[in-house]
C-alpha positions in Angstrom: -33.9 -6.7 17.6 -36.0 -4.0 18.2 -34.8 -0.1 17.0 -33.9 1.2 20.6 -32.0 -1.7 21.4 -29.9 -1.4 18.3 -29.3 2.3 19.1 -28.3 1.7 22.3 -25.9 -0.9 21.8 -24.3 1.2 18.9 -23.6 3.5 21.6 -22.3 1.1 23.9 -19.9 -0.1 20.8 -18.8 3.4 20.5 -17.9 3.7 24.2 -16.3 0.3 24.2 -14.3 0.1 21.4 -12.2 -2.7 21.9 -14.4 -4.8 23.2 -14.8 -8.1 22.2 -17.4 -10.6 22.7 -16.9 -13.3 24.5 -20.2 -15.1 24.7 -21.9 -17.1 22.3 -25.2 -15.2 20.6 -27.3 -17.7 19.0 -31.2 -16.3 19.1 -29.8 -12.4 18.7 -27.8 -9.8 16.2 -24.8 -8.7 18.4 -22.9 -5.7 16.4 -19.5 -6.4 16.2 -18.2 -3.3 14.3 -19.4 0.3 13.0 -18.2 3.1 11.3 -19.6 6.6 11.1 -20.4 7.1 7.8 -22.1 10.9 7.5 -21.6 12.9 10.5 -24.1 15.4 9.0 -26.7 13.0 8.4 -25.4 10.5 10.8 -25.6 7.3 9.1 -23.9 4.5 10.4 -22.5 1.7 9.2 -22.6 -1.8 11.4 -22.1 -5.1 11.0 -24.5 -7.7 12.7 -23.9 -11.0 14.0 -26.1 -14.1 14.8 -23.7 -17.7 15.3 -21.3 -18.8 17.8 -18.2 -17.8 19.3 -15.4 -20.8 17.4 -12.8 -19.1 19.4 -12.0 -15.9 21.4 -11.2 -14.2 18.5 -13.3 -16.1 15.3 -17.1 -15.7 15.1 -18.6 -18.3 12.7 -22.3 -18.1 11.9 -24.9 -15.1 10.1 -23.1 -11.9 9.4 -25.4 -8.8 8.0 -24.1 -5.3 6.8 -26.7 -2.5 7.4 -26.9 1.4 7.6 -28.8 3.0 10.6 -29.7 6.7 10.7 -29.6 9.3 13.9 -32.7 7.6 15.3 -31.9 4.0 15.1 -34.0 3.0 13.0 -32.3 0.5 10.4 -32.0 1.7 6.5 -30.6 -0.8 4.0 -28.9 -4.3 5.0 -27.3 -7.4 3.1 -26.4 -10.3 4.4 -22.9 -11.5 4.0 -23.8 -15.1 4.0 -26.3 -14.3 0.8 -22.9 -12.4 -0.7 -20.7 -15.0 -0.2 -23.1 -18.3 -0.9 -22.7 -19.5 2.7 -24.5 -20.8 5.4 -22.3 -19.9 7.8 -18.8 -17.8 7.5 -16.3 -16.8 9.6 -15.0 -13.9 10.5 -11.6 -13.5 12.6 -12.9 -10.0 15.2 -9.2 -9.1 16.0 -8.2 -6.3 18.3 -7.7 -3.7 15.5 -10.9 -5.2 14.1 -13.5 -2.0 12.6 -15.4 -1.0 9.6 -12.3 1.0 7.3 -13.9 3.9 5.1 -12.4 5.0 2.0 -13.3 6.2 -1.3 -12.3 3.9 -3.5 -13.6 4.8 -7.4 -13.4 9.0 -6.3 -17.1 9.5 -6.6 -17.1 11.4 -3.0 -19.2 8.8 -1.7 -17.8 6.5 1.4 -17.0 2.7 0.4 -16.3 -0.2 2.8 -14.3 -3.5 2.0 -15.6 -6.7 3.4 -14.2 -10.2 2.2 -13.4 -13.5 3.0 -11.3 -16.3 1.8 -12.0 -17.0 -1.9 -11.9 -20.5 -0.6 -9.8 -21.5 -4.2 -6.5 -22.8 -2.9 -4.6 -19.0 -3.8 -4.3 -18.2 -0.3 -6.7 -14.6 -1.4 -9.7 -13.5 -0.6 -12.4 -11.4 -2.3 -13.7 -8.7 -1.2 -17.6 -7.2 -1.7 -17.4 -2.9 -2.1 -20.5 -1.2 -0.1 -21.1 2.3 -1.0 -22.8 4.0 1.7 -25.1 7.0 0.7 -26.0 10.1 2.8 -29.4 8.5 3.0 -28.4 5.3 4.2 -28.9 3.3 1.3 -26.1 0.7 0.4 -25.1 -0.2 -3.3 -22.5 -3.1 -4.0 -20.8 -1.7 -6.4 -19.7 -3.8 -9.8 -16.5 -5.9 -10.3 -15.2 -8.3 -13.3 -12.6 -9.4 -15.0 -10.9 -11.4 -12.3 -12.1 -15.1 -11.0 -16.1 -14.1 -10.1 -17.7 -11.3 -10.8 -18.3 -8.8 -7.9 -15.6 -9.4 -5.8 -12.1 -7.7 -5.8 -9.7 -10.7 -5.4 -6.1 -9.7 -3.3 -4.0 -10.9 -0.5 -5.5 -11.3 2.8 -6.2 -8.1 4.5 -8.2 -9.4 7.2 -12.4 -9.4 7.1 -12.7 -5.4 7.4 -10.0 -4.5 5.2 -8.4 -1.4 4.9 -7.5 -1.5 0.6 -5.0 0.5 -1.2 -7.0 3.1 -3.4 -4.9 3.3 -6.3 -4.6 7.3 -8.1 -1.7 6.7 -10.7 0.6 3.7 -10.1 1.7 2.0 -12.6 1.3 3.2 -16.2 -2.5 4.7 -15.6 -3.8 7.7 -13.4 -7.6 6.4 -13.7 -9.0 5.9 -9.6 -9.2 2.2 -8.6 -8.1 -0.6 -5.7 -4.1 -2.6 -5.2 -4.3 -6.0 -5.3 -1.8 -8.7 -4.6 -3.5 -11.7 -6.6 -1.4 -15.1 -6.2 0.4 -16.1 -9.6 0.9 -20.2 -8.3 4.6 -18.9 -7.1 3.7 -15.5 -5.3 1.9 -12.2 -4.8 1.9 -10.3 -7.6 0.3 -6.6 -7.8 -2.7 -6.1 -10.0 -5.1 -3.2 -9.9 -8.9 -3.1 -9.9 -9.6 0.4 -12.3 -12.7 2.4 -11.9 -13.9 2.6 -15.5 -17.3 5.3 -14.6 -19.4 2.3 -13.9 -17.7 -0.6 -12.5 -14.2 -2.1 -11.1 -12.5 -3.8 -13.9 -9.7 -6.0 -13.3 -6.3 -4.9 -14.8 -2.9 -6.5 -14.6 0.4 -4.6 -16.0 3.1 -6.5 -16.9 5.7 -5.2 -15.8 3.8 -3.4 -13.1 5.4 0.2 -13.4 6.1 2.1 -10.7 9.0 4.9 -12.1 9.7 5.0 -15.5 12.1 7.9 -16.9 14.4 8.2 -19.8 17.9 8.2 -19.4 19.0 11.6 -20.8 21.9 10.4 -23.5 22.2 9.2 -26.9 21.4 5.9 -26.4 17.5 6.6 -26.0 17.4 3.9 -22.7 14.4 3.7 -20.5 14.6 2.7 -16.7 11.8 1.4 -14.9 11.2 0.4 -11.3 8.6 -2.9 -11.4 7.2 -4.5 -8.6 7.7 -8.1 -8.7 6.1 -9.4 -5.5 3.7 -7.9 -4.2 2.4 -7.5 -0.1 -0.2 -6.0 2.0 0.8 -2.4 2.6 1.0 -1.3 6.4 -2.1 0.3 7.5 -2.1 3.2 10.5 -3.8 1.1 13.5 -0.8 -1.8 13.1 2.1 -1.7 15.2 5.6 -0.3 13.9 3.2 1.2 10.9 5.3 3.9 8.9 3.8 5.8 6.3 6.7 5.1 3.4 5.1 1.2 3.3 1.7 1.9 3.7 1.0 2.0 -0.2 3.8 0.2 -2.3 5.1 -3.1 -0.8 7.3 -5.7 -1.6 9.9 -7.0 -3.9 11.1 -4.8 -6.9 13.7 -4.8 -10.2 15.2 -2.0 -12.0 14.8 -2.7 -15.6 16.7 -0.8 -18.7 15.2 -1.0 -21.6 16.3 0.1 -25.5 14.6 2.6 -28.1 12.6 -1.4 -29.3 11.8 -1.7 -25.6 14.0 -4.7 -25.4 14.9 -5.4 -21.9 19.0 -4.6 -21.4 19.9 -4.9 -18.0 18.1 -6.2 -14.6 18.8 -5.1 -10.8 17.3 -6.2 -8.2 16.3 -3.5 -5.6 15.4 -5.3 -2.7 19.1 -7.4 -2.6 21.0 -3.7 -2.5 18.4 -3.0 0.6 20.0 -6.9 2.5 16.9 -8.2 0.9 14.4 -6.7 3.4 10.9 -5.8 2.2 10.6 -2.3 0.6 8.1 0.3 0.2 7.2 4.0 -0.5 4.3 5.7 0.2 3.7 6.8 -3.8 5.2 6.8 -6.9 8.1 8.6 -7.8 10.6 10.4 -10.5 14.0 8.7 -11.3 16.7 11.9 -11.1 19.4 11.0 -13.5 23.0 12.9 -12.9 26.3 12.3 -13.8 28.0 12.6 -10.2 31.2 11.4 -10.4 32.1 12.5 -13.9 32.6 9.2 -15.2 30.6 9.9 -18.6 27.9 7.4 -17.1 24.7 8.8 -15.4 23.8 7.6 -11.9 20.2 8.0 -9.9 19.5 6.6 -6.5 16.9 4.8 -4.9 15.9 5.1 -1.2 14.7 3.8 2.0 13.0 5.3 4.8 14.4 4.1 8.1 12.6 3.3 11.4 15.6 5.0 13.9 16.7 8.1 11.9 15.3 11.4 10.4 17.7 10.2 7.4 17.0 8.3 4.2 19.3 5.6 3.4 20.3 5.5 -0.6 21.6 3.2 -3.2 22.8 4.7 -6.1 23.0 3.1 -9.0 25.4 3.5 -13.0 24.1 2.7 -15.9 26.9 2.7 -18.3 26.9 3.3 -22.4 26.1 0.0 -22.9 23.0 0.2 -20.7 24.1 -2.4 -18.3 23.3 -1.3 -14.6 25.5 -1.7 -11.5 25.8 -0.2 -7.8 28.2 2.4 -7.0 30.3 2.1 -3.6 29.9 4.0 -1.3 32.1 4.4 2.3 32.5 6.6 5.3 29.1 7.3 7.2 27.4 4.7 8.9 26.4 1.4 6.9 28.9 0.5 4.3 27.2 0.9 0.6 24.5 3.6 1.0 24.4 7.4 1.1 22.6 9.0 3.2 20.3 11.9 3.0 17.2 13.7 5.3 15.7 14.8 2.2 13.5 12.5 0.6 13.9 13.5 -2.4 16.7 12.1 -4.7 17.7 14.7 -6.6 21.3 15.3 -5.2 22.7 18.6 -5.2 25.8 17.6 -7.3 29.7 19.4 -6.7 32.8 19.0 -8.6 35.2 21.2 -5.8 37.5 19.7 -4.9 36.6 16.6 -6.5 33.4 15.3 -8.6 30.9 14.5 -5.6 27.0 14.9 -3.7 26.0 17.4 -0.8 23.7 15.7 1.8 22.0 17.0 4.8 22.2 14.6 7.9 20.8 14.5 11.2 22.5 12.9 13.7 22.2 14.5 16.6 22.3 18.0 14.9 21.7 18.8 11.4 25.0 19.4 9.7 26.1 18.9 5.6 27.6 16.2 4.2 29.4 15.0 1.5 30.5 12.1 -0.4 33.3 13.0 -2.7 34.8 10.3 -5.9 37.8 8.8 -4.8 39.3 5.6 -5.8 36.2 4.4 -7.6 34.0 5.0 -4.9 32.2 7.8 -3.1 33.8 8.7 0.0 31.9 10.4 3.3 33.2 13.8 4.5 31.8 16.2 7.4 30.6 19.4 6.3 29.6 22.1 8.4 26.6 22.6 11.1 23.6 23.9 9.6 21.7 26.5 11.6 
């Protein structure tokens, strides 16, 4: 294809975002995606196709990545097929389907995620990093440690895929990728860690996301793991909200003694009716005795899809660091209090009984509380804020 006609058809991809191609292209490159990569230098990334249409929405056949400048002209490519050891692949071109730029290893310059099925029997696929610099060279940058070398191996997050880039979770605050690599049962999170040269393949066990001391004599440790791990909601997908668009999935809260012996084991997700959880970072535990029982609680919380409020579960660990739910009554769904800060550090009161101050929104922002009675935290109105 000759440099104009690439230029020009960039632009008409630009213009027509959401087209798709419904035509079969066997004796031309047809781009099917791009991605401004420099607006000062204007590079752009694309990706070329040469094959036929299998469906409306699956292209099977040649796939190239290349980087084009202002003028058209045609910088650095790779073919995919080369990659990937295939004579043909396919490629499902979706309606949300474009080049996703990120930084993954925080060196400043752009990287974009293409993979396909690993092809293994795990249900993943690996993915090829392409570091895009202001010149328009590409570099594919270094993986290991995991299955082949060079690819970053996680659930399926379609062709152009939009990865987690990982700043802290877990135990480690070194840049990297989330992964959810298949254990022969499930998911399970793993992280890719930018070691300064290369992504190397790390998998925690437990895979930390809190961790916090429990401030008594009994020197316990409580941990939040993720157990199961799945693809984290990503902005262009329908009912997307930003509190699962980095940690996702199934998760335990695990005591632990001074010998880091495991104690005690809750699992989150059943307090939540066993729907899939998520926040969009890691967080502190906040330990508090509320109810002046002698044990200290914290709570764990949920964004929700209808309401300006978090919904909580708060949770006792007692001196024998076994861990169990506390009831809760009185405002909306049985078992959780609820709270529009996000932050679970409850102002605690003891007038006129041992209890928490919340502020709600339902209609009008107003204080709450949820005073100890009877073994369980009871819901009161407060007063209209503002």
């Amino acid at each position: 294809m000759k440099r104009w006609v690439l230029f020009i058809a960039i632009m008409a991809l630009v213009i027509f975002s959401s087209c798709k191609f419904k035509n079969a292209f066997e004796n031309a490159e047809e781009i099917i995606a791009s991605a401004e990569i420099n607006e000062q230098w204007q590079v752009t990334a694309i990706v070329l196709y040469k094959g036929n249409l299998k469906n409306e929405n699956e292209m099977t056949g040649e796939f190239c990545v290349a980087a084009i400048n202002a003028a058209g002209e045609e910088v650095c490519r790779y073919s995919l097929n080369e990659i990937y050891a295939a004579e043909e692949l396919t490629m499902v071109f979706a309606e949300n389907s474009a080049l996703r730029v990120r930084d993954y290893n925080n060196d400043r310059i752009p990287d974009i995620a293409i993979g396909f099925p690993a092809g293994d029997g795990s249900g993943e696929y690996k993915y090829t990093i392409f570091s895009f610099y202001d010149d328009g060279n590409i570099l594919i940058q270094p993986v290991k440690g995991y299955k082949e070398d060079g690819f970053i191996h996680s659930v399926n997050c379609g062709n152009f895929a939009e990865l987690r880039a990982s700043v802290g979770v877990g135990m480690e605050s070194a840049p990297g990728v989330l992964a959810g690599i298949h254990n022969g049962a499930a998911f399970i999170p793993a992280r890719y860690t930018w070691t300064g040269s290369e992504f190397s393949f790390v998998l925690e066990e437990p895979f930390v996301i809190p961790q916090d001391g429990v401030p008594n004599e009994y020197g316990y440790t409580v941990s939040i793991i993720q157990t199961r791990f799945l693809k984290p909601m990503a902005a262009y997908e329908k009912d997307f909200s930003i509190y699962k668009s980095y940690i996702l999935g199934s998760f335990d809260a695990v005591v632990t003694d001074k010998n880091d012996l495991e104690i005690s084991r809750l699992n989150i997700n059943s307090l939540f009716l066993n729907r899939e959880i998520g926040w969009a970072g890691t967080f502190p535990l906040a330990f508090e005795d509320y109810n002046g029982d002698g044990n200290y609680e914290f709570a764990v919380g949920q964004a929700l899809d209808d309401s300006p409020e978090f919904q909580y579960v708060l949770i006792s660990i007692d001196d024998e660091g076994v861990l169990s739910r506390v009831n809760v009554t009185g405002y909306k769904d049985e078992g959780y209090i609820y709270n529009s800060n996000e932050d679970a550090a409850f102002r605690k009161v003891v007038v006129p009984y041992f209890g928490i101050e919340v502020t709600l929104n339902n209609g009008g922002w107003s204080k709450g509380y949820y005073y100890w009675q009877d073994n369980m935290f009871r819901f009161r109105n407060g007063v209209t804020v503002g």
